[in-house]
C-alpha positions in Angstrom: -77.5 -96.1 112.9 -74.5 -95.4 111.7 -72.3 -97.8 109.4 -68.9 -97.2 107.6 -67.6 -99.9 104.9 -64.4 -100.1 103.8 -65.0 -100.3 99.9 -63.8 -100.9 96.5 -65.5 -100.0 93.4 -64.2 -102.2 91.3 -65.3 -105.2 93.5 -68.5 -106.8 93.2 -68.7 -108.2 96.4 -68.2 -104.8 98.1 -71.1 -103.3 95.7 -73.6 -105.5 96.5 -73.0 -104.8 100.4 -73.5 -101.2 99.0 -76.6 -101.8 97.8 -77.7 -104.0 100.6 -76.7 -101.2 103.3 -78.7 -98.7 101.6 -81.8 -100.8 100.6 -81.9 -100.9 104.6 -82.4 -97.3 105.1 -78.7 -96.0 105.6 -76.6 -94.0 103.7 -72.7 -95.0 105.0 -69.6 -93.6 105.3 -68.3 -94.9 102.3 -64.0 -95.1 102.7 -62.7 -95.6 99.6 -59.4 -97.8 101.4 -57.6 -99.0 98.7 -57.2 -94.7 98.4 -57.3 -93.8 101.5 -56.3 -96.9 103.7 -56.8 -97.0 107.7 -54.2 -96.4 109.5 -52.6 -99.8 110.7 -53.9 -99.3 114.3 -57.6 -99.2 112.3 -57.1 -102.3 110.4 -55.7 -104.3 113.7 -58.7 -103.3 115.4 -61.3 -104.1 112.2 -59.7 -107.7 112.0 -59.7 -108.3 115.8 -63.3 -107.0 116.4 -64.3 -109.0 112.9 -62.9 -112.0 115.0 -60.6 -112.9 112.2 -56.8 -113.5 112.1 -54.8 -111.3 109.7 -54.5 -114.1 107.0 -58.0 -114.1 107.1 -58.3 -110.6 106.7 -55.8 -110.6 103.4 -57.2 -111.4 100.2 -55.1 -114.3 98.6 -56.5 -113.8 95.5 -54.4 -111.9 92.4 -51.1 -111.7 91.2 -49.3 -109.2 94.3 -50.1 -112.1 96.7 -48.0 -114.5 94.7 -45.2 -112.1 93.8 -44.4 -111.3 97.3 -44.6 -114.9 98.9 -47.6 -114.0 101.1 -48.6 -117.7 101.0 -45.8 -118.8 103.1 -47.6 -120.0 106.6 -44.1 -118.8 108.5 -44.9 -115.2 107.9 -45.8 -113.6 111.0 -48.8 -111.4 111.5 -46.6 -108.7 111.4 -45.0 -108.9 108.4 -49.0 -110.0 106.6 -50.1 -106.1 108.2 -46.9 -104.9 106.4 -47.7 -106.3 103.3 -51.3 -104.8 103.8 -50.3 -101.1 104.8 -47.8 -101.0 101.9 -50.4 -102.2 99.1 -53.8 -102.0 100.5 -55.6 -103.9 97.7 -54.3 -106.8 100.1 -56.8 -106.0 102.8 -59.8 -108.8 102.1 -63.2 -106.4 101.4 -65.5 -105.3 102.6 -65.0 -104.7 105.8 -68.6 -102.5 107.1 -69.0 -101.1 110.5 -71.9 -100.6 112.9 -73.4 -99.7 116.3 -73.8 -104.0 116.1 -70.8 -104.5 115.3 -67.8 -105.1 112.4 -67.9 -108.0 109.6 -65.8 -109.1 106.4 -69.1 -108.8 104.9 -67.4 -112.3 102.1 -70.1 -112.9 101.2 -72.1 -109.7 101.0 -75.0 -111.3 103.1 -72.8 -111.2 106.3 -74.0 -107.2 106.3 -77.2 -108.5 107.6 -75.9 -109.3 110.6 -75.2 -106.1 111.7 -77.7 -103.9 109.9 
């Protein structure tokens, strides 16, 4: 099987789905994306296959979402992918990818749905 997440280091959430990935066998594609974010194109389809809408997909949490407004609901999904392709550390995480399928692995347990 073969299974990429979307991951940040410095979040716990996205370490534990780490582990949990590996303690079933697999060693992912790791994509550090707050580095080396998807390509816009990438991120539409990981939120639309997730089954989320892009506010779901945006992490609400931290001081960059306040600063630039992001919790007005007029914002169309538009400008929220604008807002995530210009400071990816917007883009909710993990996001992990499998033959079964792609979650927002919040909370880290979700993985098992597609391990």
């Amino acid at each position: 099987m073969r299974i990429t997440i979307y991951h940040n280091t410095a979040c716990g959430t996205s370490r534990k789905t780490l582990e949990a990935i590996r303690a079933s066998g697999v060693e992912p594609q790791i994509i550090d994306y707050v580095q080396q974010p998807p390509t816009r194109a990438v991120l539409e389809q990981l939120i639309r296959s997730a089954g989320l809408s892009v506010r779901q997909a945006m992490r609400n949490k931290g001081e960059l979402y306040e600063q630039l407004g992001l919790a007005d609901s007029s914002l169309s999904d538009a400008a929220l992918l604008d807002a995530m392709m210009a400071h990816p550390i917007l883009i909710e995480r993990p996001f992990v990818v499998s033959d079964k399928g792609v979650r927002l692995c919040r909370p880290s347990e979700r993985v098992q749905e597609i391990l």
